[in-house]
C-alpha positions in Angstrom: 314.5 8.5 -34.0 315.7 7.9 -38.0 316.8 10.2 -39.7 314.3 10.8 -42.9 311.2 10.0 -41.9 307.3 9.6 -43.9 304.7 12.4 -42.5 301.2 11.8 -41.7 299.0 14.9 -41.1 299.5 18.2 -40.0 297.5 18.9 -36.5 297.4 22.8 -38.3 295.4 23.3 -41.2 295.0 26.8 -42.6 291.6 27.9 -43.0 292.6 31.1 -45.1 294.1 30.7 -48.5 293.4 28.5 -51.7 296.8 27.6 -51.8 297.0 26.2 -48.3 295.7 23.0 -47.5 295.9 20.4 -45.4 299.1 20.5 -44.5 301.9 16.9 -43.6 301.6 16.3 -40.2 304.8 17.5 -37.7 304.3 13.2 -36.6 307.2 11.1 -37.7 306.1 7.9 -39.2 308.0 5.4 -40.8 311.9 5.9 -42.5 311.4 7.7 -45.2 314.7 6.2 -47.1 313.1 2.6 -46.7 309.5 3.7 -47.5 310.4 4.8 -51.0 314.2 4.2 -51.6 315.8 7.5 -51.3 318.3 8.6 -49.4 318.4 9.2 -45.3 319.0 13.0 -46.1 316.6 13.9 -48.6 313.9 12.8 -45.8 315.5 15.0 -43.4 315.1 18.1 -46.2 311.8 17.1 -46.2 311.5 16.8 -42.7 313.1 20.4 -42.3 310.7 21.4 -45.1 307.4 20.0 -44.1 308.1 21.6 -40.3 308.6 24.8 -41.9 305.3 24.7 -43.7 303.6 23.8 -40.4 304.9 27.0 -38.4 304.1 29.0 -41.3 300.5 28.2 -41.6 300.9 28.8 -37.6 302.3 32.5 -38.0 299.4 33.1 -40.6 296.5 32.0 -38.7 297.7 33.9 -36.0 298.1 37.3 -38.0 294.2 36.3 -39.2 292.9 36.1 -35.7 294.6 39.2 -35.5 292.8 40.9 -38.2 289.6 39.9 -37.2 290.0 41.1 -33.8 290.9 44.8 -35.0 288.0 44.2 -37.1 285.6 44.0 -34.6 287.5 45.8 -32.4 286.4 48.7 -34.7 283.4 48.4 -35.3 282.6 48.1 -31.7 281.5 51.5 -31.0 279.3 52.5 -33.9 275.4 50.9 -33.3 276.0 48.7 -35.7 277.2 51.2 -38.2 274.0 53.6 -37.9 276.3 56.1 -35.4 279.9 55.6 -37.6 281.6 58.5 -38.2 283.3 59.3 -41.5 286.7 58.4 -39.5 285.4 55.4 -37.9 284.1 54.1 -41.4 287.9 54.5 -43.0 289.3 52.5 -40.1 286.6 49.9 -40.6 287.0 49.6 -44.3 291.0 49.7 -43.6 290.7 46.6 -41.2 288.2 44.4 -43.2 290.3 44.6 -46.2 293.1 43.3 -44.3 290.6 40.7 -43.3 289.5 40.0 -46.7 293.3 39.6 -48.0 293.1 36.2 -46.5 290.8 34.9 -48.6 291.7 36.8 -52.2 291.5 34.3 -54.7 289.8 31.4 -53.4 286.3 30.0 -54.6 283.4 30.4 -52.5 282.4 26.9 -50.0 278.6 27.1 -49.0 279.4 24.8 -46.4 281.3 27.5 -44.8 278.9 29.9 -45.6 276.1 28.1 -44.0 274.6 28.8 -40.7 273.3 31.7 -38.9 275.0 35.5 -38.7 274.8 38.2 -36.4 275.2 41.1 -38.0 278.1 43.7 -36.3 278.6 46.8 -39.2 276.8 48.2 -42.0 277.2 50.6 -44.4 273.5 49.4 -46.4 271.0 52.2 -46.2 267.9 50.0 -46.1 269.2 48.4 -42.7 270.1 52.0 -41.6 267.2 53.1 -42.0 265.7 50.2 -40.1 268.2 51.2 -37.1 267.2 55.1 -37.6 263.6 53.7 -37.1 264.4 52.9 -34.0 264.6 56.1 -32.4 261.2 56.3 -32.2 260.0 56.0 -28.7 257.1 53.5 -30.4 260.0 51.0 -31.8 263.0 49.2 -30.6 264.9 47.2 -33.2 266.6 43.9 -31.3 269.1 41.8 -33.6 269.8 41.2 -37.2 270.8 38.3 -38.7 271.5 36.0 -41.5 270.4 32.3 -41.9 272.2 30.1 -45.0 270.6 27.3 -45.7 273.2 25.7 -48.1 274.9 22.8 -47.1 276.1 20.1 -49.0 275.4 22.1 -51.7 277.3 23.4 -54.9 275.8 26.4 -56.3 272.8 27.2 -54.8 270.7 27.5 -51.6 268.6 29.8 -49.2 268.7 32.7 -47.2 266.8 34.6 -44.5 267.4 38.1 -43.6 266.0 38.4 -40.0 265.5 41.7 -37.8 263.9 41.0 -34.4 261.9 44.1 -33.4 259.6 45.2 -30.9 257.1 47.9 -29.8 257.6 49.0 -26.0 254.6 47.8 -23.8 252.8 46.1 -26.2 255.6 43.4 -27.1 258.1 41.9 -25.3 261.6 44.1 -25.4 263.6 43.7 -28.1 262.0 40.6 -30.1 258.5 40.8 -29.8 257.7 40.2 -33.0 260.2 39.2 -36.4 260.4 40.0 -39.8 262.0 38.0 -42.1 262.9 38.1 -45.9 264.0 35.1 -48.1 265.2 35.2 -51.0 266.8 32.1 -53.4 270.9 31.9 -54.5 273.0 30.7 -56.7 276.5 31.3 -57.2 276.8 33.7 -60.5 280.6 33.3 -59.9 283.6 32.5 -57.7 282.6 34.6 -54.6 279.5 36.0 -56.2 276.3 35.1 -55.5 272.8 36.4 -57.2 269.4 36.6 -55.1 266.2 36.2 -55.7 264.0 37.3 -53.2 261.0 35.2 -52.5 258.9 36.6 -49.6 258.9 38.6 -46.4 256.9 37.5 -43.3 255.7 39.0 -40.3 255.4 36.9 -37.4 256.8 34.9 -34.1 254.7 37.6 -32.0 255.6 37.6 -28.6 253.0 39.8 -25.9 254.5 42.1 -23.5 252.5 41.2 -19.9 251.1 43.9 -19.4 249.3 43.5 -23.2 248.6 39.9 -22.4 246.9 41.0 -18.5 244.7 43.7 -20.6 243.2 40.8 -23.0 243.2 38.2 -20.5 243.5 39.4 -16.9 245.0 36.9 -14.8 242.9 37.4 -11.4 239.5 37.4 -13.7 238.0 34.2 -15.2 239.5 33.5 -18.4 236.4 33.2 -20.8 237.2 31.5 -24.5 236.8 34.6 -26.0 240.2 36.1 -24.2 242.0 33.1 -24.5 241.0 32.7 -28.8 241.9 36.4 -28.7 245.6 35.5 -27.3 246.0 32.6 -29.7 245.1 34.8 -33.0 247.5 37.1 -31.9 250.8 34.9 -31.1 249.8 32.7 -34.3 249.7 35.9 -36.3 251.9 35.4 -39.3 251.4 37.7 -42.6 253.7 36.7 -45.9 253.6 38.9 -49.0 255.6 37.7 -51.9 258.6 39.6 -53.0 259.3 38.2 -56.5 262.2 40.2 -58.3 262.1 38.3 -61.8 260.2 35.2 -63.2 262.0 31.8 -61.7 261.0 29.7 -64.2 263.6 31.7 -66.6 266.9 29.2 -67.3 268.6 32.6 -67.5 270.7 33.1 -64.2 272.3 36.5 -64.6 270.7 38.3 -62.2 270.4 42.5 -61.8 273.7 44.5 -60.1 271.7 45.1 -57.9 270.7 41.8 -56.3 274.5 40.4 -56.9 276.0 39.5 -53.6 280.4 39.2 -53.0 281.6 37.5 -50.2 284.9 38.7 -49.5 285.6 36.9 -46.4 283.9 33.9 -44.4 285.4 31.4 -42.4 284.4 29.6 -39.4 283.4 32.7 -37.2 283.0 35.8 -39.6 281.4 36.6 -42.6 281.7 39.8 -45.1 279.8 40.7 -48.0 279.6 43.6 -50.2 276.3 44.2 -52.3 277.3 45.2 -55.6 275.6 48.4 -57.0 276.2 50.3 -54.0 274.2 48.3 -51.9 276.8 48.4 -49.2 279.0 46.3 -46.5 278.1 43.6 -44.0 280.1 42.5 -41.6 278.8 39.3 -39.7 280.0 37.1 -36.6 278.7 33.5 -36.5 275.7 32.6 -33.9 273.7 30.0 -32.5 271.1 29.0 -34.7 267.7 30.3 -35.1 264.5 28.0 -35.0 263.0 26.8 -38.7 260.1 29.4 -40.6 
């Protein structure tokens, strides 16, 4: 092998901060002295240099796994955040901020952001109070999630809150039925982003058996009526409009409220923070949901 040698690319790329990107690949190429002229040892310094850079984005992708691992490792016991205590909250605050130190600074990339989130943690009172809900024996709450629909794109796109729910005996367990709430983004600034809620729908209803063997028993003769019955039903879908502010306004600053910060999001977690005390979400990336 020759001493002072060209790099290609790095097989390690860090995924954490701005200042890190791809990085020279630890593949020797051709000489580096006859490439551009310079002598055999300043290659080698490079060489040295450019291996150096490699292992270090290795030690810091480790430490990030890390993180998130005590992350969710923490939150693991607390329903979501509905059953936290005041001790388990300041260790879970205490390991996303570590979390979040890896990408301080850095602009926000929708592509990264888009997909489909299962929520782990919360802090938000209106999805609280959705899990509180829950404790009534007439209503079990299955998963939350979050669908971005922004791809490809620069400062603006879609999302879908979605809670699966269910009512015991009437629907099927867990997600017999789905509501779901979309609202418009842009990006107000480098990690913020400003919604505008468009709608919330009720829908995707899905009968328990027993409800289905009541309208339509199976060993009785299945007359239109029961059958147009069980069709109305599983095509039920109700959308009421959920307009926060006149879209046709060129003015984008959008109420505290409704401002959005993603602290963290990489290829398998996402955090946000609603601004205006609207509290913390902490997200692990899913499959993907079917289209509304």
């Amino acid at each position: 092998m020759e001493t002072g040698t060209v790099m290609r690319r790095c097989p390690l790329q860090s995924h954490t901060h701005g200042y890190m990107h791809a990085f020279p690949s630890c593949r020797l190429a051709q000489p580096f002295g006859r490439a551009l002229g310079m002598p055999s040892g300043s290659g080698k310094q490079l060489t040295i240099s450019r291996l150096h850079c490699c292992a270090a984005a290795a030690v810091e992708e480790t430490q990030l796994q890390d993180a998130k691992y005590n992350l969710l490792k923490a939150v693991q016991e607390t329903n979501r955040g509905f059953t936290a205590s005041a001790d388990q909250r300041a260790f879970v605050e205490e390991s996303m901020v570590a979390v979040e130190a890896f990408n301080a600074g850095t602009p926000l990339d929708l592509n990264k952001l888009d997909g489909t989130w299962l929520l782990q943690y919360t802090t938000a009172s209106d999805v609280l109070s959705i899990l509180q809900a829950a404790r009534l024996p007439f209503l079990e709450v299955g998963q939350i999630f979050q669908k971005f629909e922004c791809y490809g794109n620069v400062d603006e796109g879609l999302v879908r809150n979605v809670v699966r729910w269910s009512v015991p005996g009437v629907l099927q367990d867990a997600d017999g039925a789905t509501l779901t709430v979309t609202a418009k983004f842009f990006v107000a600034s480098s990690r913020n982003i400003a919604l505008e809620f468009e709608e919330a729908a009720l829908g995707s209803i899905m009968m328990s058996e027993q409800l289905q063997g009541l309208i339509a028993p199976a060993l009785l003769p299945r007359t239109f009526l029961n059958l147009e019955i069980l069709q109305l039903i599983r095509g039920f879908n109700a959308r009421f409009p959920l307009r926060t502010r006149d879209t046709n306004t060129l003015d984008r600053r959008a109420p505290l409220g409704l401002l959005y910060y993603i602290s963290f999001v990489d290829s398998t977690m996402l955090i946000g923070r609603a601004l205006g005390n609207g509290g913390i979400f902490i997200f692990s990336r899913t499959q993907p949901l079917q289209s509304y």
